[in-house]
NUTI-572911 format. One record per residue (C-alpha): z, y, x; residue number from 1. Coordinates in Angstrom, 2 decimals. Layout:
N
<site <Z Y X> NUM>
...
END
This chain:
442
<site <86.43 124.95 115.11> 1>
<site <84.89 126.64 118.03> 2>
<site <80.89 125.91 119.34> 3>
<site <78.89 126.86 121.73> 4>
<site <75.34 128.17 120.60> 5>
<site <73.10 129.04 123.43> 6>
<site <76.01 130.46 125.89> 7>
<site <77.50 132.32 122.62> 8>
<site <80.68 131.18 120.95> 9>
<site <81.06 130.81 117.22> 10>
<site <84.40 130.50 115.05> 11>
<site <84.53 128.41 112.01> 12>
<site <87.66 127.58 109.79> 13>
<site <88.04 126.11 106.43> 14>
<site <91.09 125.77 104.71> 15>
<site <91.55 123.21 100.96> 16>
<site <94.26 123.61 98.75> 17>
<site <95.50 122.01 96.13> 18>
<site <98.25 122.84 93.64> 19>
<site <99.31 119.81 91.48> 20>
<site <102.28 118.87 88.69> 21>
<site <104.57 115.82 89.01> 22>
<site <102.99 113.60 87.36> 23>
<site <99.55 114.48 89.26> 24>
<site <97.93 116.55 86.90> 25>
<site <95.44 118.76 89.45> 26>
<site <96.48 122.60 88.33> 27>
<site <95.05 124.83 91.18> 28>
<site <92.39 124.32 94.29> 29>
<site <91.48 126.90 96.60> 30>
<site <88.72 127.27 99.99> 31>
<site <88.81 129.44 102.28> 32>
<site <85.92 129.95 104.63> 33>
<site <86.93 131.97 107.72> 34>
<site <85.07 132.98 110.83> 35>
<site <83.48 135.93 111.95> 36>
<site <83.76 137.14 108.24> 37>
<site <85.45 135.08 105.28> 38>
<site <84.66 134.28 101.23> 39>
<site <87.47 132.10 99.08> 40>
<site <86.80 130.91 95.76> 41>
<site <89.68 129.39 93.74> 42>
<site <89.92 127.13 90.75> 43>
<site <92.12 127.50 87.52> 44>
<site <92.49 124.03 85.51> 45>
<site <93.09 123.79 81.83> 46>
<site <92.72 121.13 79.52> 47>
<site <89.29 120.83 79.12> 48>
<site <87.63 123.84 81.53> 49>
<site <87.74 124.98 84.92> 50>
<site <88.04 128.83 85.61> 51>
<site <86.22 129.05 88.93> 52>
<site <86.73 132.63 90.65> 53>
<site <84.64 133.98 93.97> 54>
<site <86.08 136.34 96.30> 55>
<site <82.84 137.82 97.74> 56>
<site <82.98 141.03 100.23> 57>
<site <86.02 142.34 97.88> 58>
<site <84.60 141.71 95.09> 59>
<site <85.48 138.27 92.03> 60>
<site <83.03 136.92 90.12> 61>
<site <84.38 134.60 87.97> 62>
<site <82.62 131.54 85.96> 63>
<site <83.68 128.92 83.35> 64>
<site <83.06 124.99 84.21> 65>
<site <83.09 122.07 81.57> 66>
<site <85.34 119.29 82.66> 67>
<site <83.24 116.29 81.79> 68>
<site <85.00 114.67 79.16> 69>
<site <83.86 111.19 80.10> 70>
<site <85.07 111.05 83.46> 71>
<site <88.69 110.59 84.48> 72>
<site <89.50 111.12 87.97> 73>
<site <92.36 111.74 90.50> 74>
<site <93.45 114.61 91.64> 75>
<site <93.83 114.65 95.57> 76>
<site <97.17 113.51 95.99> 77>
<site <96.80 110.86 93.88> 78>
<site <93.70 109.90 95.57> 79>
<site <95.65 109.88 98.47> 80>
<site <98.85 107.84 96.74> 81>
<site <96.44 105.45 95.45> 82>
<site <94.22 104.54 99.03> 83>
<site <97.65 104.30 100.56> 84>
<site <99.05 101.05 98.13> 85>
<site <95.78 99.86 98.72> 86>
<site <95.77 99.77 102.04> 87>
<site <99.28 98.44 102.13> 88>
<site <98.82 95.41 99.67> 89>
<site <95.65 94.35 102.27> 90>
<site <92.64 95.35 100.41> 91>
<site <89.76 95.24 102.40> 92>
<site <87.55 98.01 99.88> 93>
<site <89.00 100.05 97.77> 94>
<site <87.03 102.17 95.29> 95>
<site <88.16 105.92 93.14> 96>
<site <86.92 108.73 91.80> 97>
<site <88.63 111.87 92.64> 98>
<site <87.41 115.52 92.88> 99>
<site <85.78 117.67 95.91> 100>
<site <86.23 121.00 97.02> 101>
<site <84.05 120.91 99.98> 102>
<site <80.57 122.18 98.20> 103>
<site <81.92 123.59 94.99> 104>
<site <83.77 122.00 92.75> 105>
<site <82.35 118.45 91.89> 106>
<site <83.93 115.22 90.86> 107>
<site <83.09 112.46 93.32> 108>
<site <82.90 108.08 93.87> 109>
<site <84.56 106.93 96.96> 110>
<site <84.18 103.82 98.84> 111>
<site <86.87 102.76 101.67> 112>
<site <86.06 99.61 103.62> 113>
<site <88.11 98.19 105.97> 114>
<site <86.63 97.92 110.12> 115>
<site <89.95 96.66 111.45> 116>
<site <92.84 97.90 113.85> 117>
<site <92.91 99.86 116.93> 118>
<site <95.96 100.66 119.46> 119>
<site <95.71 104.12 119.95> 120>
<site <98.24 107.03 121.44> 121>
<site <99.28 109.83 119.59> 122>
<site <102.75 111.92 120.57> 123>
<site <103.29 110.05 123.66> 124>
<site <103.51 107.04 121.39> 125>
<site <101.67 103.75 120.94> 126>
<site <100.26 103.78 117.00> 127>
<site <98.49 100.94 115.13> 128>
<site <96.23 102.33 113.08> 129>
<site <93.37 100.80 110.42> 130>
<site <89.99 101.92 111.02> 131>
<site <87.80 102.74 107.88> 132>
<site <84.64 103.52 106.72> 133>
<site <84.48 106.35 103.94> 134>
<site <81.27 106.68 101.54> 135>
<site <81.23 109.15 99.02> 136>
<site <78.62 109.97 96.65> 137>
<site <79.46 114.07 97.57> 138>
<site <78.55 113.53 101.09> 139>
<site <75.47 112.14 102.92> 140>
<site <77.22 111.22 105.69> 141>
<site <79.87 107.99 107.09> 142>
<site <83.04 109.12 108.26> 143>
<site <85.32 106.58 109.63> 144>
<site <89.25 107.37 109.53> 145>
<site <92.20 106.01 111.06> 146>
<site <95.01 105.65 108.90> 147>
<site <98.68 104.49 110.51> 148>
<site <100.82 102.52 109.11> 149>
<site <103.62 105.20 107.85> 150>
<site <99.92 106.50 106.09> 151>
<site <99.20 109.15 108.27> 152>
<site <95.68 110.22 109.28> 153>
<site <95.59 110.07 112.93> 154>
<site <91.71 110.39 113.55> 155>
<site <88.14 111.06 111.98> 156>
<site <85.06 110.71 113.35> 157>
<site <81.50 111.80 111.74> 158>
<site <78.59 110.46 113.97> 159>
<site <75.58 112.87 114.55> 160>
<site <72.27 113.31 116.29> 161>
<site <74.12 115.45 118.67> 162>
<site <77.22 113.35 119.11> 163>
<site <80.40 112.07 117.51> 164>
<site <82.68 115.14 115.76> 165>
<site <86.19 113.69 116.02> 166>
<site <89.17 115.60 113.77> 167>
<site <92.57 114.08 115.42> 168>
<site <96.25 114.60 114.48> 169>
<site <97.64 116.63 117.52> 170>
<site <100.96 118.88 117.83> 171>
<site <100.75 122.56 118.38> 172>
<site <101.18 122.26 122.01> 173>
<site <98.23 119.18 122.58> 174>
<site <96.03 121.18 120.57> 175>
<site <96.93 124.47 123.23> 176>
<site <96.47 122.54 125.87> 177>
<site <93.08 121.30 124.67> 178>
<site <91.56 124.53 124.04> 179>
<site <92.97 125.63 127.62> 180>
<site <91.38 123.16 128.89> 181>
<site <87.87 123.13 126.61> 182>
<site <87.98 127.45 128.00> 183>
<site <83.68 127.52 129.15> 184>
<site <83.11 123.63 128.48> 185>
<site <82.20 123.59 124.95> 186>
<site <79.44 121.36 124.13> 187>
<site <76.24 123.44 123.56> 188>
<site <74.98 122.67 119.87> 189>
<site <72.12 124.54 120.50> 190>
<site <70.82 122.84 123.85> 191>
<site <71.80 119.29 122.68> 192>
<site <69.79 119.71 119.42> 193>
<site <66.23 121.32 121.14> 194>
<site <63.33 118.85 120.86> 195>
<site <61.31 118.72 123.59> 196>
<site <57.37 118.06 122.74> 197>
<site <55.83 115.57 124.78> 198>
<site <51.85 117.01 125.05> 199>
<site <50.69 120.36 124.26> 200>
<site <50.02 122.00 120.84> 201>
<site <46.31 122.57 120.12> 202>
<site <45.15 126.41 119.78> 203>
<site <43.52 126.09 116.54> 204>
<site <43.62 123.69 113.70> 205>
<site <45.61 121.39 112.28> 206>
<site <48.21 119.66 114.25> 207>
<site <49.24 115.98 114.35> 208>
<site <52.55 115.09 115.70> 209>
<site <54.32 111.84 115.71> 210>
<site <57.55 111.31 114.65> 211>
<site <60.11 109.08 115.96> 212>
<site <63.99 108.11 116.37> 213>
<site <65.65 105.75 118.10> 214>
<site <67.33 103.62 115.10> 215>
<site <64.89 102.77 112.56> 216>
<site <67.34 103.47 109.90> 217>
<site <67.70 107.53 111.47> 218>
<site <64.15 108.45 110.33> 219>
<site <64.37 110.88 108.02> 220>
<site <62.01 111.82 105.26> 221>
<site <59.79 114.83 105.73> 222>
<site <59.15 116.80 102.83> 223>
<site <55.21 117.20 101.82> 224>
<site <54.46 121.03 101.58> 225>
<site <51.31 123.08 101.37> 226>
<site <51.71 123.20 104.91> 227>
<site <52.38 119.45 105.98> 228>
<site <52.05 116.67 105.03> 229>
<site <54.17 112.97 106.58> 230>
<site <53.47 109.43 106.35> 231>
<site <56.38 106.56 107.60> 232>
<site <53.61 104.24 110.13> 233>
<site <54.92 101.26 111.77> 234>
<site <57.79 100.88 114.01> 235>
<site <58.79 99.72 117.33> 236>
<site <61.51 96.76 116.11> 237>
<site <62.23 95.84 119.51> 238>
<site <62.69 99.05 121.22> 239>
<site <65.03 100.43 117.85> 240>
<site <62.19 102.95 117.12> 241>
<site <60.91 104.04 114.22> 242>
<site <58.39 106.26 113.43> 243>
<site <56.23 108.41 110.90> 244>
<site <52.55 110.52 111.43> 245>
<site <52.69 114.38 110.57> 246>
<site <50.31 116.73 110.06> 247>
<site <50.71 120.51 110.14> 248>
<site <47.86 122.36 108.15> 249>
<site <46.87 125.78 110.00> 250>
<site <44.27 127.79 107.81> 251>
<site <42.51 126.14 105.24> 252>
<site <42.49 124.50 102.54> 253>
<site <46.23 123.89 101.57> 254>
<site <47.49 120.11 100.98> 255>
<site <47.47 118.71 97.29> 256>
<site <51.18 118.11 96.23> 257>
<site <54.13 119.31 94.51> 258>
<site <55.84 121.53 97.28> 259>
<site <59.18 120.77 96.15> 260>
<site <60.84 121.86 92.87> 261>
<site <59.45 125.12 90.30> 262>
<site <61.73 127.58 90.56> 263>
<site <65.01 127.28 88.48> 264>
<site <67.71 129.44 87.66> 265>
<site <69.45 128.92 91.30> 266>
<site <66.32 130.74 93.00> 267>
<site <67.18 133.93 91.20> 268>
<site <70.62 133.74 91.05> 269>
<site <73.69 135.28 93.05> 270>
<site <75.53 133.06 95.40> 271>
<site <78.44 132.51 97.66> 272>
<site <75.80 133.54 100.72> 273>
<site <73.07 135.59 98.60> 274>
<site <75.35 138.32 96.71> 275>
<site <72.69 140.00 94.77> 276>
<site <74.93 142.29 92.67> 277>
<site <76.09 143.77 95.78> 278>
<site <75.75 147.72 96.37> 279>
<site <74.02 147.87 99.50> 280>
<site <72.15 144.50 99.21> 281>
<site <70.21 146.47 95.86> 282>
<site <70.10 149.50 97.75> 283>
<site <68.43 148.17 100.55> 284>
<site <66.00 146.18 98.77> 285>
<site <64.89 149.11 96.26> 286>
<site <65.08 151.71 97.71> 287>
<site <65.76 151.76 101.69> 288>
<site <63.03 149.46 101.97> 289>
<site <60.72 151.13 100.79> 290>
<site <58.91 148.41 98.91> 291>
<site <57.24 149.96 95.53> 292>
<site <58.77 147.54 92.80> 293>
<site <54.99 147.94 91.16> 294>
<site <53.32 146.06 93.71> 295>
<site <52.13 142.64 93.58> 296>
<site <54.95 140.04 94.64> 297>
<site <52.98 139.18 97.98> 298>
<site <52.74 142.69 99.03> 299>
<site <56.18 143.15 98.47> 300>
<site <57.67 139.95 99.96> 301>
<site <55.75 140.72 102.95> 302>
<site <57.19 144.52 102.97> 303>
<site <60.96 142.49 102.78> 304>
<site <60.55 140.42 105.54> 305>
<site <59.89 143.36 107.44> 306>
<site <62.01 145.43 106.60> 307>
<site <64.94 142.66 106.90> 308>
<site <63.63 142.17 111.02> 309>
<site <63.69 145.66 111.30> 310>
<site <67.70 146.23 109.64> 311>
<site <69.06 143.62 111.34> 312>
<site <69.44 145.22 115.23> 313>
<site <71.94 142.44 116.71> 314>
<site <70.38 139.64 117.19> 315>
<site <72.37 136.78 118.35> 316>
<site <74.28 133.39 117.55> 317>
<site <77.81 134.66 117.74> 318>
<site <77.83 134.74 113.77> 319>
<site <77.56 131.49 111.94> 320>
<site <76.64 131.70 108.51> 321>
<site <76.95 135.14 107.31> 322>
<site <76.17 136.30 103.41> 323>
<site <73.78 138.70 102.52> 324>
<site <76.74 141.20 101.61> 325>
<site <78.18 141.02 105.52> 326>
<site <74.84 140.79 107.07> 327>
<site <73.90 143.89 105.24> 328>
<site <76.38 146.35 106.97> 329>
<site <77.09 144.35 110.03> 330>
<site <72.97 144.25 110.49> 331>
<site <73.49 140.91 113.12> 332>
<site <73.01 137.35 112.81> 333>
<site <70.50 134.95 114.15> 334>
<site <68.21 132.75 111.57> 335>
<site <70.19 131.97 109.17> 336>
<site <71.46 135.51 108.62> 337>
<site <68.03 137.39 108.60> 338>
<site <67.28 134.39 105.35> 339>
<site <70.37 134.80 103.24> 340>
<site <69.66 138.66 103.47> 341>
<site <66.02 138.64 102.41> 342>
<site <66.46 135.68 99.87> 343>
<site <69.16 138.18 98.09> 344>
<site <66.30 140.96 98.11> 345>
<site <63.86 138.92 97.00> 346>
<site <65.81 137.58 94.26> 347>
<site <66.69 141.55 93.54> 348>
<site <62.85 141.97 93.36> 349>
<site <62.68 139.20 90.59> 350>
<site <61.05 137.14 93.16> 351>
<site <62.56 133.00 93.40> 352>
<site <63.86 132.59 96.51> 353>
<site <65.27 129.80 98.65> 354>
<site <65.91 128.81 102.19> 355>
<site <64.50 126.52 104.42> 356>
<site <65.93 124.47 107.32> 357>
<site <63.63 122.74 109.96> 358>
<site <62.25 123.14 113.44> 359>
<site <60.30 125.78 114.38> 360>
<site <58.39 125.60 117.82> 361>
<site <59.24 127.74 121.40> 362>
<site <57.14 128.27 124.13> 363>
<site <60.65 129.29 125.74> 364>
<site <63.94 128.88 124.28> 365>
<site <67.46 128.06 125.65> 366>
<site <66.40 127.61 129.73> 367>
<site <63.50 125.21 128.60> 368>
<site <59.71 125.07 127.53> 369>
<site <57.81 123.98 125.00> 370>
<site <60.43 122.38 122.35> 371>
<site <61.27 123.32 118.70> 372>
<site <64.21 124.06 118.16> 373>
<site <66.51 124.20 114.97> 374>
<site <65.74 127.21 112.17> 375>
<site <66.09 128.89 109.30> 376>
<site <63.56 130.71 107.15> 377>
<site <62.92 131.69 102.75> 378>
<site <60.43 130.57 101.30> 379>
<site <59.04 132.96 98.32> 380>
<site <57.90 131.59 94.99> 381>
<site <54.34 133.77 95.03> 382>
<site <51.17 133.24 92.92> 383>
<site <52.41 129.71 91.68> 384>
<site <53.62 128.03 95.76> 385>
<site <55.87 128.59 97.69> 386>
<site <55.40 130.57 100.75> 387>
<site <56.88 130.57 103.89> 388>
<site <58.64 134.18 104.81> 389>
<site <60.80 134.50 108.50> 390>
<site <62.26 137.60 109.13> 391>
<site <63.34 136.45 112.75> 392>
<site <59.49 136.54 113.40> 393>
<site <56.69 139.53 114.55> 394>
<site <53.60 138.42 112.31> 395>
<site <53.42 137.06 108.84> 396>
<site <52.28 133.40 110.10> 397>
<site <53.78 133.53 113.68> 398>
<site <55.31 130.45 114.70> 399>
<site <54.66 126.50 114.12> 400>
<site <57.02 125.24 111.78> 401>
<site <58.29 121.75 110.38> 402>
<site <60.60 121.88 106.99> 403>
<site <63.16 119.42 107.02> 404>
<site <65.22 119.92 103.73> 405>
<site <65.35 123.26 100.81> 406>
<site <67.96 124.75 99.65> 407>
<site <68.85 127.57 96.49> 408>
<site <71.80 127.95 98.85> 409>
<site <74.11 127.47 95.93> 410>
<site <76.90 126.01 97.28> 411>
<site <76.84 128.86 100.57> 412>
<site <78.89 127.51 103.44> 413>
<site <79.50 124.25 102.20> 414>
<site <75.92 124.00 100.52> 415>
<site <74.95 120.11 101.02> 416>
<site <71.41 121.16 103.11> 417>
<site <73.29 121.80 106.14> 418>
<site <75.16 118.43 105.67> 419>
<site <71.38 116.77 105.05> 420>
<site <70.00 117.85 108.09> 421>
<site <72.95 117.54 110.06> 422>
<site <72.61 113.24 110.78> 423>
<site <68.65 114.58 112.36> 424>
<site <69.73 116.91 114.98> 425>
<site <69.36 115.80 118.05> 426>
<site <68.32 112.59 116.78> 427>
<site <63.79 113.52 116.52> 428>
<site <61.71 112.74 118.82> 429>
<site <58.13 114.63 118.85> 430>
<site <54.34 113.37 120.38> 431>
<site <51.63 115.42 119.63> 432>
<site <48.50 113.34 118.79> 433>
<site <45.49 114.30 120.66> 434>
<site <42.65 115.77 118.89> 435>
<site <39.10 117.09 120.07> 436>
<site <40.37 120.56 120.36> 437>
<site <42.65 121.09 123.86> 438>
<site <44.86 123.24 124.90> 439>
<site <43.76 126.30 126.89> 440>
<site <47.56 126.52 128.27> 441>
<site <47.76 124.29 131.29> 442>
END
């Protein structure tokens, strides 16, 4: 897959394999992540464990899994063997369990239920296909397929905030003639996600904001943080709107609530994005930096994020999800690059780590003003709270920002955060509330 971010282009591939016996027994799986730079991990089945190897920047780390002996499921194919008969014998929902590959490897419930039929043209051909909806409890969102009747799968479609992401069966030569024809039209994920603010922010103080969608079902749930705090109010019925009151805390004295999780093992662990046990991750974050290990965790948290704004010298959006690893001697990526490098140094530093994914606001940003735009950022586990750290910014506390969803990143590409925000892009709307203090901007 190929999008546009901001006038940049970014290349993303995934490839699943599976290696089964005869009779369906589910031997081998493999993904392989590949864009800009690539990771695979692979999985070994045996009777009663799963060997699960990472290939990270060269290096394997391997791990042992329990297969839950209380759950029987199917392996792909016979997933796949199984949907089909359904389908054929005029079932209108068919239910299995199977196994996923997609965030690591996890054993899943589907759901299939039947929309209807469709004409459509594939090959130069007329095809009937059946139009379903699939629900699975390893995946936030609805997909709807479109299966034909010799039980291929012609089409998928995943609806977003930003628009519908359709997968479709093509030759070698339609898909060509696609991408000829797609050459400088690629839909701008970056521009069609932006939230513009209606009002101005105040200069001081905290900030109210209202929060709104279009469907009254879309409204997502804002996590409370030290920093903010979000309440669902009533809706519009009529007008499909729903909406929710948030307020941003600025100074003072911090809200009253959980802020998410303690830290677990996952905070301070290696992952497929935050390789920790790599060389020049550890060399950069004990000894390049400069950061005395002695110091108190603030002081050296702070002297991270830093020192992570001032290594990374390319600073655009042609990379898409880089690990600490690559990011460390490629030194470019845009937000989501400058967190998985100083999570993995934090977590070097003994310091629970893990990333956040929200809006942060722009006076400028991609040819228009005042909007927040889509971001990533750590968040530090210091003095008992979590604390916000952004190595894309100048100043400790510079920028206004709204947390959407957290993450220990353990499941890298395919982590399910990006899947959790992805339904709320381009799908926010965003009123500031007036308060006695104005704007001095006019």
């Amino acid at each position: 897959m190929v999008v546009a971010r901001d006038g940049v282009e970014a290349r993303i591939g995934v490839r699943l394999e599976t290696v089964e016996s005869s009779t369906g027994t589910l031997l081998e799986a493999s993904r392989r992540f590949e864009g800009d730079w690539s990771n695979e991990t692979r999985w070994i089945f045996a009777r009663d464990r799963v060997e699960e190897i990472r290939i990270e920047s060269g290096a394997r780390v391997r791990r042992e899994l329990e297969l839950p002996r209380d759950r029987e499921f199917l392996a792909p194919s016979a997933a796949q063997s199984f949907f089909a008969a359904r389908r054929a014998a005029g079932a209108d929902t068919v239910r299995w369990t199977t196994v996923s590959f997609e965030q690591g490897f996890e054993i899943v419930e589907v759901r299939a239920t039947r929309l209807g039929e469709a004409a459509v043209r594939w090959d130069g051909r007329a095809v009937t296909v059946s139009r379903w909806r699939m629900e699975s409890s390893g995946n936030p969102l609805s997909i709807e397929e479109w299966w034909s009747r010799d039980d291929r799968l012609v089409e998928s479609r995943v609806s977003t905030g930003i628009g519908v992401l359709v997968a479709r069966l093509a030759t070698a030569a339609d898909a060509a003639a696609w991408r000829d024809r797609a050459q400088g039209g690629l839909p701008d994920v970056i521009a069609a996600s932006v939230v513009p603010l209606a009002g101005r922010l105040p200069v001081r103080g905290d900030i109210e904001l209202e929060v709104s969608t279009r469907d009254l079902e879309e409204l997502p749930r804002v996590p409370d943080t030290a920093g903010q705090r979000f309440e669902r109010i009533a809706g519009d019925a009529e007008g499909g709107r729903a909406m929710g009151r948030l307020i941003l805390r600025r100074g003072g004295t911090p809200f009253e609530c959980e802020n998410g999780p303690t830290p677990g093992p996952e905070h301070l662990a290696a992952g497929p994005l935050i390789e920790i046990d790599d060389d020049l991750v550890r060399t950069l974050a004990l000894k390049e930096s400069g950061v005395d290990p002695g110091a108190a965790p603030a002081v050296r948290a702070e002297g991270l994020r830093r020192f992570v704004r001032g290594w990374i010298r390319r600073k655009d959006l042609a990379t898409a999800l880089a690990g600490a690893a690559e990011v460390a001697r490629s030194r470019s990526g845009d937000c989501t690059e400058h967190a998985t490098l100083l999570a993995a140094m934090l977590r070097v530093h003994d310091i629970p780590a893990r990333i956040a994914v929200g809006l942060v606001h722009a006076d400028r940003f991609a040819g228009r003003r005042n909007v927040f735009a889509w971001h990533a950022w750590v968040q530090g586990w210091i003095d008992g709270r979590w604390v916000d750290l952004d190595a894309t910014a100048a100043g400790a506390e510079n920028g206004v920002r709204i947390a959407m969803a957290f993450s220990g990143l353990a499941g890298g590409v395919f982590d399910p955060v990006w899947i959790e925000v992805l339904p709320m892009m381009g799908a926010i709307e965003l009123e500031v509330i007036p308060t006695s203090i104005p704007d001095a901007a006019p």
